[in-house]
C-alpha positions in Angstrom: 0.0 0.0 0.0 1.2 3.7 -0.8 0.8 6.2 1.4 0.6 9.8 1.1 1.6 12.2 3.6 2.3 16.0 4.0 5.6 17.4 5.8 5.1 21.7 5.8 4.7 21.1 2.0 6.7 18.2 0.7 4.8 15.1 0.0 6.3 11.4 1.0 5.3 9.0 -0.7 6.2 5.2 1.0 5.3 1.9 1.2 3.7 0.5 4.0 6.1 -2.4 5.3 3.8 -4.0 7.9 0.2 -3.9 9.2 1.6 -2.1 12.7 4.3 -0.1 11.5 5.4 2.5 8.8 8.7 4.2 8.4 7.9 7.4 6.5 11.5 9.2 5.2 11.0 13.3 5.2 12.8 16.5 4.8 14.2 16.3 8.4 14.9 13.0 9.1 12.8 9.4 9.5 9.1 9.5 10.9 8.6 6.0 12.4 4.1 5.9 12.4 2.8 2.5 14.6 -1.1 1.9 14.5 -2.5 -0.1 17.4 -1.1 -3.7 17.4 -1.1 -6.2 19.8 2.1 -6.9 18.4 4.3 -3.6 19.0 5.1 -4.3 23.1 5.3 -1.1 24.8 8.7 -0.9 25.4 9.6 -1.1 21.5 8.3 2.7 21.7 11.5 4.4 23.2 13.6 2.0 21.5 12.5 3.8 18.3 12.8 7.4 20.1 16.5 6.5 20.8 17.3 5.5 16.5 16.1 9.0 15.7 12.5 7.8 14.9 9.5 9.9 16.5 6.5 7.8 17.1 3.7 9.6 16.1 0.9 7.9 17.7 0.2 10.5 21.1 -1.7 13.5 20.6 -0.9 14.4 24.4 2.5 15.2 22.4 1.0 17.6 20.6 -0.9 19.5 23.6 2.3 19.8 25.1 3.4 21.8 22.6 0.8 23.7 22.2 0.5 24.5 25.9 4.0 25.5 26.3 3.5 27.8 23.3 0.6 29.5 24.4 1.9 29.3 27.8 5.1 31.4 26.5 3.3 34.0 24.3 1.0 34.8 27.4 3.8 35.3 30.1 6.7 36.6 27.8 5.3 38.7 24.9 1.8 39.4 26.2 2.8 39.8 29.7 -0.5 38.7 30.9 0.0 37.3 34.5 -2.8 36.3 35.6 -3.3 34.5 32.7 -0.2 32.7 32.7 -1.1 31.9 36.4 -3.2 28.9 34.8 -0.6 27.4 32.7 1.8 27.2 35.3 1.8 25.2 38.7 2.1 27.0 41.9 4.5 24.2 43.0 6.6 25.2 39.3 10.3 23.7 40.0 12.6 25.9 38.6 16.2 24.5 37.6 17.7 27.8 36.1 20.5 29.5 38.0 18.9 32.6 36.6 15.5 32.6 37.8 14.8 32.5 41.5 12.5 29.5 42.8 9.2 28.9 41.6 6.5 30.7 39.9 6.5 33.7 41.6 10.2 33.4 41.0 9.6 33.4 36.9 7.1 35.9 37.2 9.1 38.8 39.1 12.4 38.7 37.0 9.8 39.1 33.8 7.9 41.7 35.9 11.6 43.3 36.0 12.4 43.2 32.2 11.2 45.9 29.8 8.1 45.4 28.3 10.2 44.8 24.8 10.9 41.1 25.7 9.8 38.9 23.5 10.0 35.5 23.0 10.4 33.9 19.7 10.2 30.2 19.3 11.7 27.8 16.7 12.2 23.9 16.9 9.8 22.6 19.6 10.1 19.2 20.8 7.8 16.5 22.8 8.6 13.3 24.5 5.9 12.2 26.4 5.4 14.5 29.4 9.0 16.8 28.3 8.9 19.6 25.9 12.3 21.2 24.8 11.6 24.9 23.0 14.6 26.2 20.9 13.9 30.2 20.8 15.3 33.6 21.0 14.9 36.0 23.8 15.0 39.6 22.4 14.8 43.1 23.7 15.3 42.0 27.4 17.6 45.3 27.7 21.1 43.4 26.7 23.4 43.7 23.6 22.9 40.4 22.1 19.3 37.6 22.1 19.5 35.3 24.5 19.2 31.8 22.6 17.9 29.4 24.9 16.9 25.2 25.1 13.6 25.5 26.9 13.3 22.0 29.0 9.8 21.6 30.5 8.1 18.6 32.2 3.9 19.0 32.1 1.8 17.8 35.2 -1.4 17.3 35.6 -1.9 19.7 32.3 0.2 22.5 33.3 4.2 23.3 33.4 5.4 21.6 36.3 9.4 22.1 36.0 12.0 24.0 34.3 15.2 23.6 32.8 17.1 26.0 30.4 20.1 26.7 28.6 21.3 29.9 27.4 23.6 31.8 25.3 24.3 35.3 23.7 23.5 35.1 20.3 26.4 35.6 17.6 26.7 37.9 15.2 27.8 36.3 11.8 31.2 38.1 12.8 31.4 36.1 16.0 30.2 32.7 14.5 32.7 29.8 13.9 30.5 27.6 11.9 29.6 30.4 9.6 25.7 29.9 10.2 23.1 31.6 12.2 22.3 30.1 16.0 18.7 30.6 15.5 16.3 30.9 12.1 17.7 31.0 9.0 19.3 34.6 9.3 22.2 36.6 11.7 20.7 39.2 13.6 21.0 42.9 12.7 
C-alpha cells in the first residue's frame, strides 16, 4: 500500500512495510508511524525514540506543545500574568541559575524586564510528558538575544518544571560555523 503524507509542503510517498508499522523518510529525518497492534510491546516505543524515529501515535504530544506555546506568548510577549497563572503550577520547580525559585520566581524577573521582551520560538520538541523549546529572547535590555533550550516537564496539564540553557546570540562576525544560531538569518 502507498501512502501519502504531508511534511510543511513536501509530499512522502512510501510503502507500508507491515500492518503495525510504517517508516515514512521526510525533509528532516525518518518518521517512524505505529497503528495499534497487539504486536508492537510497549517498550519497543523508546527503543524507536532512541534511533532517531519519533513515534507519532500520542496527541498528548501535541498538547504539550501547544500548551508550552501558548503558555510562552501569554507570560513573555503578552505579559498577561494572571493569565499565565493557569498554565503554570504553583508548585513550578525551577532548575535555572537565573531565575529565583518557583512561579513567583519566573514571574518577578519578567515583571523586572522591559516590556520589549519577547519570546520567539523555533524547533519545539515533545517526548511524552518533556517539551524542549529552541527560541530567542529579544529586547530584554542586553546587547545580544539570548538563545535558549527551553526543558519543561507538564503535570497534571500544566508546566510543572524548568530547565534551560542559554547563550548570547552571535553575530555572523562572531560565528565559527559560519551559520546563524537561530532561524535562517544573523541578527541585525
Amino acid at each position: 500500500m502507498v501512502i501519502d503524507l504531508d511534511f510543511s509542503g513536501a509530499i512522502a510517498k512510501t510503502q507500508c512495510q507491515s500492518p503495525s508499522s510504517l517508516v515514512v523518510p521526510n525533509p528532516v529525518g525518518v518518521v517512524h508511524v505505529h497503528r495499534k497492534s497487539p504486536a508492537l510491546a510497549q517498550p519497543e516505543l523508546p527503543r524507536l525514540a532512541r534511533l532517531g524515529g519519533t513515534v507519532m501515535s500520542s496527541t498528548a504530544e501535541a498538547a504539550n506543545k501547544a500548551l508550552v506555546l501558548e503558555a510562552f506568548d501569554t507570560l513573555f510577549n503578552q505579559r498577561d500574568y494572571a493569565a499565565a497563572e493557569r498554565f503554570w503550577s504553583p508548585d513550578y520547580i525551577q532548575h535555572s541559575a537565573h531565575i529565583a525559585p518557583g512561579r513567583d520566581g519566573l514571574f518577578h524577573l519578567i515583571r523586572t524586564l522591559p516590556p520589549t521582551l519577547r519570546h520567539e520560538p523555533g524547533v519545539i520538541v515533545a517526548d511524552g510528558d518533556y517539551v524542549i523549546v529552541h527560541g530567542r529572547f529579544s529586547g530584554h535590555g542586553r546587547a545580544a538575544a539570548w538563545i535558549a533550550a527551553d526543558i519543561l516537564r507538564i503535570a497534571d496539564g500544566v508546566l510543572a518544571e524548568h530547565w534551560d540553557v542559554l547563550q548570547d546570540e552571535a553575530s555572523e562576525a562572531e560565528s565559527q560555523s559560519g551559520l546563524p544560531m537561530f532561524g535562517n538569518s544573523f541578527p541585525r
